[in-house]
PAZAPA-4460 file (N, C-alpha, C; in steps of 0.05 Angstrom, whole numbers, plus 32768, in hexadecimal, padded with zeros to 4 digits):
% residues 168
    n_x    n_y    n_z   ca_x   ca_y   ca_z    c_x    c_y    c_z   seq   type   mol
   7DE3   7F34   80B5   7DEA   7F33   8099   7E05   7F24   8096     1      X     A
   7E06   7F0E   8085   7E18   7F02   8081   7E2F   7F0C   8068     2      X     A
   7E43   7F15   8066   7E4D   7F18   804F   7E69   7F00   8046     3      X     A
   7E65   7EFA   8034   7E78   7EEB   802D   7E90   7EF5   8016     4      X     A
   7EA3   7EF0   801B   7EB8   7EFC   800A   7EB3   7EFF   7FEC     5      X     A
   7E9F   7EEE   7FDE   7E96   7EEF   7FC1   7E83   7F0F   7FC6     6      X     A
   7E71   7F11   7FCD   7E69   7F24   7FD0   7E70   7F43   7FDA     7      X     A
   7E88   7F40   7FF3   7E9D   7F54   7FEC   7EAD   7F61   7FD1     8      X     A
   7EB8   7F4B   7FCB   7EC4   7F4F   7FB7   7EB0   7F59   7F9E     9      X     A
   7E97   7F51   7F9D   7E7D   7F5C   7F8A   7E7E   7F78   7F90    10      X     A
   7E78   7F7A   7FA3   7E78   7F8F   7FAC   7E88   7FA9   7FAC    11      X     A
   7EA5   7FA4   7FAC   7EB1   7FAF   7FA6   7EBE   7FBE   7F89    12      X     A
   7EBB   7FA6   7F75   7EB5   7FA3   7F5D   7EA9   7FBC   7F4E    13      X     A
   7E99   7FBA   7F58   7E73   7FC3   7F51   7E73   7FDC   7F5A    14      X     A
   7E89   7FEF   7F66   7E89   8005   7F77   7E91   801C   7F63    15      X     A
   7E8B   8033   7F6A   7E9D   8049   7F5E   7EAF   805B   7F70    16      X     A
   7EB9   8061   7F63   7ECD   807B   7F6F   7EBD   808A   7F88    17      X     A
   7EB4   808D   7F82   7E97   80A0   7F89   7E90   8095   7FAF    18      X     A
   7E92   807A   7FA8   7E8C   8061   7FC0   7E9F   8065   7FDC    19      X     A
   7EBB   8076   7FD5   7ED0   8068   7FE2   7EDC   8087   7FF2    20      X     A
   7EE5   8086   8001   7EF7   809C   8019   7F0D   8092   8016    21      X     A
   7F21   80A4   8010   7F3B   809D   800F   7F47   80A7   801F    22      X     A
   7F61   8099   8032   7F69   809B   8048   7F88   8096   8040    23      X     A
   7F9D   80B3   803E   7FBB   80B1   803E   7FC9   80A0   8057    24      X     A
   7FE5   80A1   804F   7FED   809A   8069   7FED   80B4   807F    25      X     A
   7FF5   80A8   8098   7FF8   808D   80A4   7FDA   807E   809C    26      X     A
   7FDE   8068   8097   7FC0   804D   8093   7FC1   803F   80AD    27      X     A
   7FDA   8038   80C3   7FD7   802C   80D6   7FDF   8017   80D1    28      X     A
   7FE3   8004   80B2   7FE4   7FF3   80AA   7FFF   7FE6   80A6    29      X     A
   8014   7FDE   80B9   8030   7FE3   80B8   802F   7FC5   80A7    30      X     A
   8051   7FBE   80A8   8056   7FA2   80A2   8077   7FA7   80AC    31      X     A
   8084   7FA2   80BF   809C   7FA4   80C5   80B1   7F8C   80BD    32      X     A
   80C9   7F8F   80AD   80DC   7F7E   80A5   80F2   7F87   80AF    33      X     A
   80FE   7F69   80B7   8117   7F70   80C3   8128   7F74   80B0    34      X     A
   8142   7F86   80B6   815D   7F8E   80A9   8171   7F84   80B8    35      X     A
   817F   7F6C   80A4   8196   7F64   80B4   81B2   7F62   80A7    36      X     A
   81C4   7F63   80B7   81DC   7F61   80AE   81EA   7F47   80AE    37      X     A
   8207   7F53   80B7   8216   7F3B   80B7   820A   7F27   80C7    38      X     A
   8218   7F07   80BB   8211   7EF0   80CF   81F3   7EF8   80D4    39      X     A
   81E5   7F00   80C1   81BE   7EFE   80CD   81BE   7F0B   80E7    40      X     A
   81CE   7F22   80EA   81C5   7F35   8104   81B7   7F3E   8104    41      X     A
   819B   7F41   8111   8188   7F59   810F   8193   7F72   8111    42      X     A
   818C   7F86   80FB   8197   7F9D   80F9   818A   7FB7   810C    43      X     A
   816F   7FB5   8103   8154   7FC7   80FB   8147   7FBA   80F2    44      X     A
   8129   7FD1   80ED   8112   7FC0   80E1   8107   7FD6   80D1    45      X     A
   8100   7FD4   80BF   80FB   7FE9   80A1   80D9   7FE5   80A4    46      X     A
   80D3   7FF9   80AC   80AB   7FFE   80AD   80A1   7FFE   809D    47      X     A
   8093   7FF2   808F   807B   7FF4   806F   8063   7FF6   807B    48      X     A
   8053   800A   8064   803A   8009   806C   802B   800D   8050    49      X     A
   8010   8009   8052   7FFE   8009   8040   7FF3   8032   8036    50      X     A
   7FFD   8031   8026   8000   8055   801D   7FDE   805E   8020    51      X     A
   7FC9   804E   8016   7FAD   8057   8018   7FA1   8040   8022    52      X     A
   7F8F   804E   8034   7F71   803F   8044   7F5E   804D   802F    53      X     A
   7F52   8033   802C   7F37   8041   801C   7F1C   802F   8026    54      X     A
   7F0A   8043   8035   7EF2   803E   8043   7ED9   803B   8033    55      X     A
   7EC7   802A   8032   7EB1   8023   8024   7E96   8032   802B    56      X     A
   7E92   804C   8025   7E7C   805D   8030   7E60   8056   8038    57      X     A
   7E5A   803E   801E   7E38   8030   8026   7E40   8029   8036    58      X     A
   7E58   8016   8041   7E56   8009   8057   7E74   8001   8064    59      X     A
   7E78   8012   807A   7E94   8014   8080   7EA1   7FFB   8088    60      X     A
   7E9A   7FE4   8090   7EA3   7FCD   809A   7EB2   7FC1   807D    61      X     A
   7EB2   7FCB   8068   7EC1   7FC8   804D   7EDA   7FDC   804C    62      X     A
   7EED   7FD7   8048   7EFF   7FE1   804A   7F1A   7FD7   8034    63      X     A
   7F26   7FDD   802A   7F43   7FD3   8016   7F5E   7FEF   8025    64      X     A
   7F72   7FE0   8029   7F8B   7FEF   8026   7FA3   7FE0   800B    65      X     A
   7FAA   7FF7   800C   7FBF   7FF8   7FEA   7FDA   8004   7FF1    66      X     A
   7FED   7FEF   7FE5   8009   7FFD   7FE7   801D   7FFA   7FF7    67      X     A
   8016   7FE6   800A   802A   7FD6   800B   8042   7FCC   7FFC    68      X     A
   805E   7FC5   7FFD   806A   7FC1   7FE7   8073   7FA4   7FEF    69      X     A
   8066   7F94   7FE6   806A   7F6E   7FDC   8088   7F6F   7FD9    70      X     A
   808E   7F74   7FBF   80A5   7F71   7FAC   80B1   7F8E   7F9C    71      X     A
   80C6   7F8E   7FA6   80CA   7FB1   7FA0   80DD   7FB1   7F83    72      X     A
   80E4   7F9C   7F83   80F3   7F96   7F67   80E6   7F82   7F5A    73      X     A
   80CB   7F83   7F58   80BD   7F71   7F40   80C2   7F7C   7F28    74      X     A
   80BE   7F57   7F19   80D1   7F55   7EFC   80C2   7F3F   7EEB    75      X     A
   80B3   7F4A   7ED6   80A9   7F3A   7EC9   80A7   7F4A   7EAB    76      X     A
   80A9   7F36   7E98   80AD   7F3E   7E74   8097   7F5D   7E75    77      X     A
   807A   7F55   7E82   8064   7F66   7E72   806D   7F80   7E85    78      X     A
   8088   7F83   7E9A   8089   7F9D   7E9D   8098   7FB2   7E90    79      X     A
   80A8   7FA6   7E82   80B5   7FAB   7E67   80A6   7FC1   7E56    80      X     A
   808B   7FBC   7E4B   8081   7FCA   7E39   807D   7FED   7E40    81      X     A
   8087   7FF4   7E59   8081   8010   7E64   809B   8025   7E69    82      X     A
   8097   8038   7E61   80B7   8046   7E5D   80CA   8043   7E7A    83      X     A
   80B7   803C   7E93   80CC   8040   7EB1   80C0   801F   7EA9    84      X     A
   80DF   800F   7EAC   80D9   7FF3   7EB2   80D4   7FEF   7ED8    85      X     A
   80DB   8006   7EE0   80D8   7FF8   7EFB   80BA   7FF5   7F0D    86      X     A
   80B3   7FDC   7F1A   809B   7FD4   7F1B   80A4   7FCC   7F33    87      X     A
   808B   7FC7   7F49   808A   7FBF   7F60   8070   7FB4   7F6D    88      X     A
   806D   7F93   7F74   8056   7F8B   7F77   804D   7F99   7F92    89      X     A
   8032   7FA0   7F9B   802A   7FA9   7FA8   800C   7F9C   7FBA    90      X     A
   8014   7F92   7FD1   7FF6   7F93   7FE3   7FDB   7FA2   7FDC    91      X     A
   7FC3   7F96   7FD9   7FAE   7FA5   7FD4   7F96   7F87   7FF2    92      X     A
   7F9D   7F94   7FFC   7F8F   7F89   8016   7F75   7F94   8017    93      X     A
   7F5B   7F7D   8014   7F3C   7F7A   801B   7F37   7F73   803C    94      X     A
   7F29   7F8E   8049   7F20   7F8D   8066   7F05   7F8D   8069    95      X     A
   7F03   7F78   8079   7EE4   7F7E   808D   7EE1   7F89   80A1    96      X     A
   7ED8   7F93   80B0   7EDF   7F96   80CB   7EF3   7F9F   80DB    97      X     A
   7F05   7FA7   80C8   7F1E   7FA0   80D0   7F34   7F9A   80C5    98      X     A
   7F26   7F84   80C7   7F3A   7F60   80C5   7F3D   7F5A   80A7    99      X     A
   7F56   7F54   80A5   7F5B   7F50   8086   7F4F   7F2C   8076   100      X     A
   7F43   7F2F   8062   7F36   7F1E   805C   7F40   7F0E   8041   101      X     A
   7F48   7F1D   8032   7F4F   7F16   801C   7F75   7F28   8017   102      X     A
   7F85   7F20   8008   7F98   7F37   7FFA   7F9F   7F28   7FE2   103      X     A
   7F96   7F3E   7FCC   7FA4   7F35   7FBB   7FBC   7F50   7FB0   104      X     A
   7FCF   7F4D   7F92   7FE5   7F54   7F93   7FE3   7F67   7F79   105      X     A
   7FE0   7F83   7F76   7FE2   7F91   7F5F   8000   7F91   7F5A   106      X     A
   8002   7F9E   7F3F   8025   7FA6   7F39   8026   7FCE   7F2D   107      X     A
   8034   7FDB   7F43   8037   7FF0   7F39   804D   7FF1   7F23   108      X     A
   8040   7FFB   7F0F   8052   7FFC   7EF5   805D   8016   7EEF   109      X     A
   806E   8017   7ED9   8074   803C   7ED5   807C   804E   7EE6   110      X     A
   808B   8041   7EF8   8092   8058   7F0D   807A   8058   7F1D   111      X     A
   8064   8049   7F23   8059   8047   7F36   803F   8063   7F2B   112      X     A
   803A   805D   7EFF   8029   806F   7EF7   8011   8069   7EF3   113      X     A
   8014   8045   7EF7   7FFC   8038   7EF7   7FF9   801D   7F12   114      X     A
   7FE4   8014   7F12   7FDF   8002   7F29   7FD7   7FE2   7F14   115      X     A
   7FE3   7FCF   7F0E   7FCB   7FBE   7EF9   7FD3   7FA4   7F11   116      X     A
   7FBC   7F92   7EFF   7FBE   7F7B   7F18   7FCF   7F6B   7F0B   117      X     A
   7FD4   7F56   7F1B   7FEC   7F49   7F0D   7FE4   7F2D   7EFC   118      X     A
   7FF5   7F29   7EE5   7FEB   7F16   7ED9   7FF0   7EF7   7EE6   119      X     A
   7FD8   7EE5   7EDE   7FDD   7EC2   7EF4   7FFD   7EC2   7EE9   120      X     A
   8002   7EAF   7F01   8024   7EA5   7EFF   8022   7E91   7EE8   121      X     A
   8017   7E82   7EDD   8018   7E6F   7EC6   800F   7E7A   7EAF   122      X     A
   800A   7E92   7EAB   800E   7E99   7E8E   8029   7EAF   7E8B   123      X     A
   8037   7EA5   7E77   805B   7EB6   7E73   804D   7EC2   7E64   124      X     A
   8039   7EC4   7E44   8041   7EDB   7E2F   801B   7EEA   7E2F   125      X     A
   8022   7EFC   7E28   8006   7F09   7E25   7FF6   7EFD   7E0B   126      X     A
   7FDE   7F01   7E06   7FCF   7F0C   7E1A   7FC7   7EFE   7E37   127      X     A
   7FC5   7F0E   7E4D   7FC6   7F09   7E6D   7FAB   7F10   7E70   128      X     A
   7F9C   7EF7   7E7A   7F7F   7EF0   7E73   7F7F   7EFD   7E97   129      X     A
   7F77   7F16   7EA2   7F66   7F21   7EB6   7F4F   7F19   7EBC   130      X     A
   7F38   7F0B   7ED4   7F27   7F0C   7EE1   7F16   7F2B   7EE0   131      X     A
   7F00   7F31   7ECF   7F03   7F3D   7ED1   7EF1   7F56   7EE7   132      X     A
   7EF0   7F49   7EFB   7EF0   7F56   7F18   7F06   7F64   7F27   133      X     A
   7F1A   7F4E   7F24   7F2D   7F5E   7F28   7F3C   7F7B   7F1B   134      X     A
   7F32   7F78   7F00   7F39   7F8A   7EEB   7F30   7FA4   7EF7   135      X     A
   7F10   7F99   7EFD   7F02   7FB6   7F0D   7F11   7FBF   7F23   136      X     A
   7F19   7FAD   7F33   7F1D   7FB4   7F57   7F41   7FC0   7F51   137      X     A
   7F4B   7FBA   7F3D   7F68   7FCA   7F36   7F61   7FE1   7F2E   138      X     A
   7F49   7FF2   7F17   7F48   8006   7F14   7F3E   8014   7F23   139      X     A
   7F27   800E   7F31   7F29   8019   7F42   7F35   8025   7F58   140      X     A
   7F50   8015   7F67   7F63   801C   7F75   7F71   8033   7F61   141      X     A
   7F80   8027   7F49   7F89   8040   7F3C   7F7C   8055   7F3F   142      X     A
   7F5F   8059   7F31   7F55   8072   7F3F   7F54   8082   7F53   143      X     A
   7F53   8073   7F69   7F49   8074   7F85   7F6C   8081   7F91   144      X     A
   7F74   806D   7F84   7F9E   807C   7F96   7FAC   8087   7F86   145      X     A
   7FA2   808C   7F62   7FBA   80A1   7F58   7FCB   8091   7F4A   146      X     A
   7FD6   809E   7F39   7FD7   80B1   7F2D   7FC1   80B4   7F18   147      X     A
   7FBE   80D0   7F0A   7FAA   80D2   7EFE   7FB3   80C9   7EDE   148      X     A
   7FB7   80B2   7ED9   7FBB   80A4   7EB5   7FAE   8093   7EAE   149      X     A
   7FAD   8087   7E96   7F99   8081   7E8B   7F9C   805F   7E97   150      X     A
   7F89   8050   7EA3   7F8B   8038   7EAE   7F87   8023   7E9A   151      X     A
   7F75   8027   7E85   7F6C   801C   7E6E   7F7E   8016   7E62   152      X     A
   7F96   802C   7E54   7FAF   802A   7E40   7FC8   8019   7E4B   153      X     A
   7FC1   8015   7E60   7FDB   800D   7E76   7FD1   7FEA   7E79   154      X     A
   7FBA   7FE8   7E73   7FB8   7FCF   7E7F   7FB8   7FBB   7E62   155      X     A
   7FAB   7FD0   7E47   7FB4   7FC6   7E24   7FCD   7FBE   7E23   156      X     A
   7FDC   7FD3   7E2F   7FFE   7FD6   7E29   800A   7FBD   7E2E   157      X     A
   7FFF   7FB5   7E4C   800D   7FA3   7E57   8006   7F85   7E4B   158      X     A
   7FF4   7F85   7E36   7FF0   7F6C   7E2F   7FD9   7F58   7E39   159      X     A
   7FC8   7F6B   7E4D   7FB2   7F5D   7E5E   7F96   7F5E   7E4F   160      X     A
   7F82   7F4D   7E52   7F6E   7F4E   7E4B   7F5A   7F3E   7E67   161      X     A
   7F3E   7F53   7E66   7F2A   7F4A   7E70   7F23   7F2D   7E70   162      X     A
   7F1A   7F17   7E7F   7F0F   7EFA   7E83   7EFB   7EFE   7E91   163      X     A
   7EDC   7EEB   7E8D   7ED3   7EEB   7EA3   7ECC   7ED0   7EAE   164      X     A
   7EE4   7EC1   7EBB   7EE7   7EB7   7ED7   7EDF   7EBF   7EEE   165      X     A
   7ED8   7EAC   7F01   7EE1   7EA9   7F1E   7EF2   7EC0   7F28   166      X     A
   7EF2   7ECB   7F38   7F00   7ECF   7F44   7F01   7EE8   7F61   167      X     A
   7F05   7EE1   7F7A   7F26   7ECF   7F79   7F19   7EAE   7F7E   168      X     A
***
């Protein structure tokens, strides 16, 4: 059986809650950055990891981890509209096998009350025209890692609307 990343991503899409095993940390899934000081000394190295593994039950060779932290001080107008301005883009990594295949980049908003995906880099004002696959594969993660709020009101707020494009 051949799978091709369009069909992953269908697939994933197309899933419910219902579909998925959720796995806390540890995920196994590090990303280590160095900490340096003066004159670029290596200091230390500060451990990140992906907060949830989430396993694909029809068929376990599907796999996504979430939570990684990209950008811990992300800053953009549409995060503005939510009472905690502080936002942080976040890893949402697609696995086969294993082996990572795809990553694309949600933004925890609100104090980290919602998960939304992030809007293309060439549109500045809303409305922020979403793929809307991805729309799915963000709520779902919200669901899937928490917190329990409304994903719908969060993604109006922000100025986003459904497209159906390509994508990725």
């Amino acid at each position: 059986m051949t799978t091709t990343l369009d069909s992953m991503i269908d697939t994933i899409a197309d899933s419910e809650v219902s579909d998925w095993s959720v796995h806390r940390s540890p995920t196994f899934q590090y990303r280590l950055i160095p900490v340096r000081g003066e004159k670029n000394r290596l200091l230390d190295f500060d451990l990140r990891e992906h907060t949830v593994m989430l396993s694909y039950r029809k068929d376990v060779r599907l796999a996504m981890a979430f939570g990684l932290i990209d950008d811990p001080n992300f800053n953009e107008d549409w995060c503005d509209q939510f009472p905690n301005k502080r936002a942080q883009s976040v890893f949402l990594d697609f696995l086969y096998s294993g082996g990572l295949v795809f990553r694309d980049s949600l933004v925890a908003v609100d104090g980290w009350r919602c998960a939304l995906p992030r809007p293309p880099a060439d549109q500045t004002d809303a409305p922020y025209n979403i793929p809307e696959k991805r729309l799915r594969i963000a709520r779902l993660i919200h669901r899937l890692s928490g917190p329990n709020t409304k994903f719908e009101a969060y993604f109006q707020r922000a100025g986003m609307r459904p497209v159906k494009v390509e994508w990725p």
